[in-house]
C-alpha positions as CSV (number, residue, x, y, z in Angstrom):
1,X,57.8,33.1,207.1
2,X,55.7,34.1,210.2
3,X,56.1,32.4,213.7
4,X,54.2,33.3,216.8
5,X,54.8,32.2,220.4
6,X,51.6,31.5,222.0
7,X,52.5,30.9,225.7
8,X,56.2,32.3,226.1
9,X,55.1,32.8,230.0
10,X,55.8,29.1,230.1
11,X,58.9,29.0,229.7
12,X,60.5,31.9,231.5
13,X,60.8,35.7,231.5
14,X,65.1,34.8,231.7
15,X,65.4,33.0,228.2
16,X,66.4,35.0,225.2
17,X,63.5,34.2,222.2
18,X,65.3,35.9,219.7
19,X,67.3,32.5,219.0
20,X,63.6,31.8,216.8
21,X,63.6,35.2,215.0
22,X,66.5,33.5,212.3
23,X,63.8,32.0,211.1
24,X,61.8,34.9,210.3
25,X,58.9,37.3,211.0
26,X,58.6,36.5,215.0
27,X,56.7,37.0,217.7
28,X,56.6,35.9,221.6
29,X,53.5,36.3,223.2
30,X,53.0,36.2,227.5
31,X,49.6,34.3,226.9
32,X,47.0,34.3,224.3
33,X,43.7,34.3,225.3
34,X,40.9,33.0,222.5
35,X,39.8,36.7,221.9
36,X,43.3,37.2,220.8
37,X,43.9,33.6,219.0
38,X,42.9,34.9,215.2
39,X,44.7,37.9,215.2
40,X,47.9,36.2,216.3
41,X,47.4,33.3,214.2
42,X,45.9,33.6,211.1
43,X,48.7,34.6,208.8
44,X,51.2,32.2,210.8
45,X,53.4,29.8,208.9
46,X,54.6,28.2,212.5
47,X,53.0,28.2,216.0
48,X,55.5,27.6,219.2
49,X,53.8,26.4,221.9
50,X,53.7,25.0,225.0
51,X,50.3,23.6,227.2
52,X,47.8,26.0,225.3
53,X,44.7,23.6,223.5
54,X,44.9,23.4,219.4
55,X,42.1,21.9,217.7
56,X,39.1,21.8,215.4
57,X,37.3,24.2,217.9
58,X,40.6,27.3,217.1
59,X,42.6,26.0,214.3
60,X,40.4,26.5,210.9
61,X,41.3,30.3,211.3
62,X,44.9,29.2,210.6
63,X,45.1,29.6,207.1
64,X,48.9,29.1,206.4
65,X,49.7,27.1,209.3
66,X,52.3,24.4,208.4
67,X,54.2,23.8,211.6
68,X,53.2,23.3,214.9
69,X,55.9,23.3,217.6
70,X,55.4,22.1,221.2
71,X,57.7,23.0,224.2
72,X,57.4,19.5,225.8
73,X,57.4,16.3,225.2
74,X,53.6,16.1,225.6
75,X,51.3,17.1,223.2
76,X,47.6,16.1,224.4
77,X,46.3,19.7,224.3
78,X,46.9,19.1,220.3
79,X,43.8,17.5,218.4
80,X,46.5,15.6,216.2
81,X,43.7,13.9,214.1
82,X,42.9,17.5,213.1
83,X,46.2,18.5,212.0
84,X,47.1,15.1,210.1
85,X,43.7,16.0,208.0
86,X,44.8,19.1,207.2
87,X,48.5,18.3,206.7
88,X,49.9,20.4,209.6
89,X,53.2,18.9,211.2
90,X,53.3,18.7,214.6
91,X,57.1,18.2,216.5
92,X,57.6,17.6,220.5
93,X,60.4,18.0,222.4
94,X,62.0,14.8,223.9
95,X,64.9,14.4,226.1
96,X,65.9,17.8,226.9
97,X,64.2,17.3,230.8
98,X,65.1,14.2,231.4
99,X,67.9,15.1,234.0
100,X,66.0,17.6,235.8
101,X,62.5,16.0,236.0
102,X,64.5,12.9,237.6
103,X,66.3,15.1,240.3
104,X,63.1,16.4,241.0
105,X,61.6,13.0,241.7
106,X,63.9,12.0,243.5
107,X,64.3,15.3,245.9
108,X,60.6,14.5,246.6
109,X,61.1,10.6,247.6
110,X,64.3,11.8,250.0
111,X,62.4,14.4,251.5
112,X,59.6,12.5,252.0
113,X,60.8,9.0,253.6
114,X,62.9,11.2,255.4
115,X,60.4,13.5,257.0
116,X,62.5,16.1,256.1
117,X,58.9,18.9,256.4
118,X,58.1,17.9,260.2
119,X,62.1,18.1,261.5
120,X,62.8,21.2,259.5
121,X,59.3,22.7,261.2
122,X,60.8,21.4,264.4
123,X,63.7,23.7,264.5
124,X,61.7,26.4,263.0
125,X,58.8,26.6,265.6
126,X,61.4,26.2,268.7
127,X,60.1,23.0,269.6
128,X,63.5,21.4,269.5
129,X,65.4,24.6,271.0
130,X,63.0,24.0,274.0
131,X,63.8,20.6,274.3
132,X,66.0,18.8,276.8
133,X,67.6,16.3,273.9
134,X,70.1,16.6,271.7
135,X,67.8,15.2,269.1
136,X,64.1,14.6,268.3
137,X,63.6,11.3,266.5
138,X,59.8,11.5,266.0
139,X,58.1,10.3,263.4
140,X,59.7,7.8,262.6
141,X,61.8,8.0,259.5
142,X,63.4,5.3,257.1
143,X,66.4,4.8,254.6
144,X,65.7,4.6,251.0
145,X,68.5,1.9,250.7
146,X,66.8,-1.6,249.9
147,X,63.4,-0.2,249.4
148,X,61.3,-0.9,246.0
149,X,61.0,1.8,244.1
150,X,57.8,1.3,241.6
151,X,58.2,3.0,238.0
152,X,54.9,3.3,236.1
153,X,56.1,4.4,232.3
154,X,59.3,3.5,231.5
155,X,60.9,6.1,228.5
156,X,63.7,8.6,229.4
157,X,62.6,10.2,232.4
158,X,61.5,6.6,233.8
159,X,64.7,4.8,232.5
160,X,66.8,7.7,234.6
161,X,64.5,7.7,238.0
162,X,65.7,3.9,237.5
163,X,69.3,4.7,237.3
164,X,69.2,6.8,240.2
165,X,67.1,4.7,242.6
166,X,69.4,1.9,242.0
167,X,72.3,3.7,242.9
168,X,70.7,4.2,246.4
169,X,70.5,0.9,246.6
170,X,66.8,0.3,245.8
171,X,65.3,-2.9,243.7
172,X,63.8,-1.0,240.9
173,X,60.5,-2.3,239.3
174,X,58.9,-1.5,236.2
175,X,54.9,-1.5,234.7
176,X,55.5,-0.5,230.8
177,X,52.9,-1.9,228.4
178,X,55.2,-3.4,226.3
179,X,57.7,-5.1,228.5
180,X,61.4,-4.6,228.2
181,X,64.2,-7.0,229.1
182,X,66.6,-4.8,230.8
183,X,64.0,-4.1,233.2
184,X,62.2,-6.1,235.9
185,X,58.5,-5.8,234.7
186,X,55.7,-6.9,236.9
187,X,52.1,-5.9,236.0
188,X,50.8,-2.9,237.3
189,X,48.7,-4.5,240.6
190,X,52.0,-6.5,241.3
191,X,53.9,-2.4,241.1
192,X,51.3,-1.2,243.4
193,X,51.5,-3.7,246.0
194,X,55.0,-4.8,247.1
195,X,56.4,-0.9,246.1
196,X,57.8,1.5,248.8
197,X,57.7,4.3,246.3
198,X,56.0,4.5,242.9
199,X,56.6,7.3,240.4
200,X,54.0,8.1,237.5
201,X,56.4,8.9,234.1
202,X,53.6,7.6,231.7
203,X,52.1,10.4,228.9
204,X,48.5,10.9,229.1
205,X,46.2,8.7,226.9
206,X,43.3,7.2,226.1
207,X,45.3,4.1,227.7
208,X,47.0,6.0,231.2
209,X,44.0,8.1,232.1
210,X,42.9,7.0,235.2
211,X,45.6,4.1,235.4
212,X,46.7,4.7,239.3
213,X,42.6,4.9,240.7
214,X,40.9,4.4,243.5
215,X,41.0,-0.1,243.8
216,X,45.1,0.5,242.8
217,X,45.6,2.7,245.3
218,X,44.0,0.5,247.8
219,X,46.2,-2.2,247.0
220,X,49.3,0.5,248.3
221,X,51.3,-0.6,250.9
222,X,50.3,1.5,254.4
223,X,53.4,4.0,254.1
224,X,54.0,3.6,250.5
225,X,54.9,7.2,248.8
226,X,53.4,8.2,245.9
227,X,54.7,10.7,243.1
228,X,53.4,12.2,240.1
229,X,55.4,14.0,237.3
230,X,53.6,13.0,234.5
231,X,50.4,14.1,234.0
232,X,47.6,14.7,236.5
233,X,44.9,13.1,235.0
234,X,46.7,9.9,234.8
235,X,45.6,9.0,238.5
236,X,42.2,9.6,240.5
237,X,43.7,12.8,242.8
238,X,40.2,12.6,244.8
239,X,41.0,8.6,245.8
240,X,45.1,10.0,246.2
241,X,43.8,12.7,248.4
242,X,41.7,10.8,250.6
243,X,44.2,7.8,250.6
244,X,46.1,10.8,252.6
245,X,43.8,12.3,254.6
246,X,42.7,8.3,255.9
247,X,46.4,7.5,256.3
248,X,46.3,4.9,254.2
249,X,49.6,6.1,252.4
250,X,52.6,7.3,253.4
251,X,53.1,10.4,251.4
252,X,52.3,12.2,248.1
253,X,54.9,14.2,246.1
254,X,53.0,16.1,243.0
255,X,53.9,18.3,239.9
256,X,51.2,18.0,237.8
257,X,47.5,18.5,237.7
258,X,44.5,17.9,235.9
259,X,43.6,21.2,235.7
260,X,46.5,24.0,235.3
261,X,47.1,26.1,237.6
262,X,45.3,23.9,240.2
263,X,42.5,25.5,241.4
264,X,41.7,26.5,245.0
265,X,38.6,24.0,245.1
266,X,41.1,21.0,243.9
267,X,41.1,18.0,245.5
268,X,44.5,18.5,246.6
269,X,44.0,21.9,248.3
270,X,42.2,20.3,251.1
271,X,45.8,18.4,252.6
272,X,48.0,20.8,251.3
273,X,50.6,22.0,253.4
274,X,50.9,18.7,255.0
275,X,53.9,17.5,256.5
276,X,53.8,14.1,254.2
277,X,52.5,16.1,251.1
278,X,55.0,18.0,248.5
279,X,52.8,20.1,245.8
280,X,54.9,21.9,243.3
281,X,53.6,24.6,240.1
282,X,54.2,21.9,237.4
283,X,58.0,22.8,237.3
284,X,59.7,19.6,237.6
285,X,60.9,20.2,233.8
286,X,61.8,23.9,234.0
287,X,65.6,24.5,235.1
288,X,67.1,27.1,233.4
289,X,69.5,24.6,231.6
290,X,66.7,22.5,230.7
291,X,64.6,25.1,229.0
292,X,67.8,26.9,227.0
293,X,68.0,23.5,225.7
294,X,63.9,23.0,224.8
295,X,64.8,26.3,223.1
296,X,67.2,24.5,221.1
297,X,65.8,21.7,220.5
298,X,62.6,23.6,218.6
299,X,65.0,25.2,216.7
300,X,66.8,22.1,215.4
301,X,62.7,21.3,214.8
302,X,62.5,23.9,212.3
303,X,65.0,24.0,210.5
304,X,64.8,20.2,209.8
305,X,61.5,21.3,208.4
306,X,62.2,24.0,206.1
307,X,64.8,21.1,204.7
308,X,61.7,19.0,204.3
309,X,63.4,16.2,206.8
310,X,61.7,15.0,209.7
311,X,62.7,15.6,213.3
312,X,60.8,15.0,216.7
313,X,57.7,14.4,214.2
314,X,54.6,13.6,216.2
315,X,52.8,13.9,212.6
């Protein structure tokens, strides 16, 4: 059996790939540009990867393809209609971020209801080693305690931003489109309106594209805080944008983009480096312990299907 890596870049020059070489005849790849796709491809039994875009327009040149496995629990950039016609399984990854995509979350709600940007640039310029106090207390900053915390998509990663927000003492509420009882679930307008923080932990659909836009945001609360570790085409990031530059939000904390890498014409570049604006590479997911185990997980993937079971099936 032949496997190939597509994107090994993605997941970090630290891990060991060998782990996949068990399984036969394998291959890691940095990157693989379309030039290179056939040559890398064609004779493959399995493809590993993780954001790189499979579909009628690359895939006929697959000839013995019978696996496809994706490093993440995404898997939009796969034309799955495609593959289900031509009997090609296709397994995700779930769970194996959940910790570190919440603990990401949440270091961008603390830092940003606390200011943490503008007072850390205070002691870094010298403006508070010139000053005659033994504090500065400007802007204004705000406990997370009895805030609402807004969760839009409500599977592992939402269900553990939950956990967390309520053990600060926030009222956690909940927009899923199937509502759960465990939960407090209000619609999404209601989320929008009476939240302090909202977080985006829906996967990108026909349904989600779009879903936080321009008349949502507008119904945002004056210094509400807005963050994004889902997907980046699941809100409008021209309305978020100018929602920030107009002041008519509080902060935005991002991981994700509609276009990866962001590009330097992006919305987004125009209030980067704002003191109420956190933009990170798309790394929410990636600590070391959570990759080893994405790793791990693919592997447990494959060998359920050389036993013909099904595990993490998308198709």
């Amino acid at each position: 059996m032949k496997i190939a890596f597509l994107d090994a870049a993605t997941v970090g020059a630290d891990l060991d790939l060998s782990l996949f070489a068990k399984y036969g005849d394998f291959t890691a790849y940095s990157g693989t540009d379309a030039e290179d796709f056939e040559s890398r491809t064609h004779d493959c039994d399995v493809l590993i990867l993780n954001k790189l875009k499979l579909g009628a327009h690359n895939l006929p040149v697959c000839k013995r393809l019978k696996l496809i496995c994706v490093t993440a629990t995404g898997y939009d950039n796969i034309d799955l209609n495609y593959c289900r016609e031509h009997g090609i399984a296709v397994c995700n990854v779930v769970g194996y971020s959940t910790q570190n995509v919440a603990q990401i979350t949440l270091a961008m709600a603390l830092s940003l209801i606390s200011c943490l940007k503008t007072y850390d640039n205070a002691v870094a310029d010298g403006t508070y080693s010139r000053g005659r106090t033994a504090n500065i207390l400007t802007p204004v900053y705000h406990e997370i305690y009895d805030k609402t915390w807004g969760i839009v998509g409500y599977g592992n990663i939402g269900r553990q931003v939950g956990k967390v927000a309520e053990a600060l003492g926030c009222r956690v509420i909940v927009y899923k489109r199937n509502p759960v009882d465990d939960a407090e679930c209000v619609d999404l307008d209601t989320l929008c309106r009476v939240s302090d923080i909202i977080s985006v932990h829906t996967p990108l659909n026909d349904e989600s594209r779009g879903l936080i836009g321009r008349e949502r945001i507008a119904l945002m609360k004056k210094d509400a805080i807005v963050i994004n570790v889902a997907r980046g085409a699941v809100v409008d990031e021209q309305a978020l944008t100018d929602a920030i530059k107009e002041n008519r939000i509080g902060g935005l904390g991002v991981d994700v983009y509609s276009t990866e890498p962001m590009p330097q014409d992006h919305p987004y570049m125009t209030v980067a480096g704002r003191d109420n604006v956190i933009f990170t590479p798309h790394m929410a997911w990636g600590s070391y312990e959570a990759r080893v185990r994405c790793c791990e997980e693919i592997c447990l993937n494959i060998e359920a299907f050389l036993k013909g079971e099904k595990r993490c099936r998308v198709i």
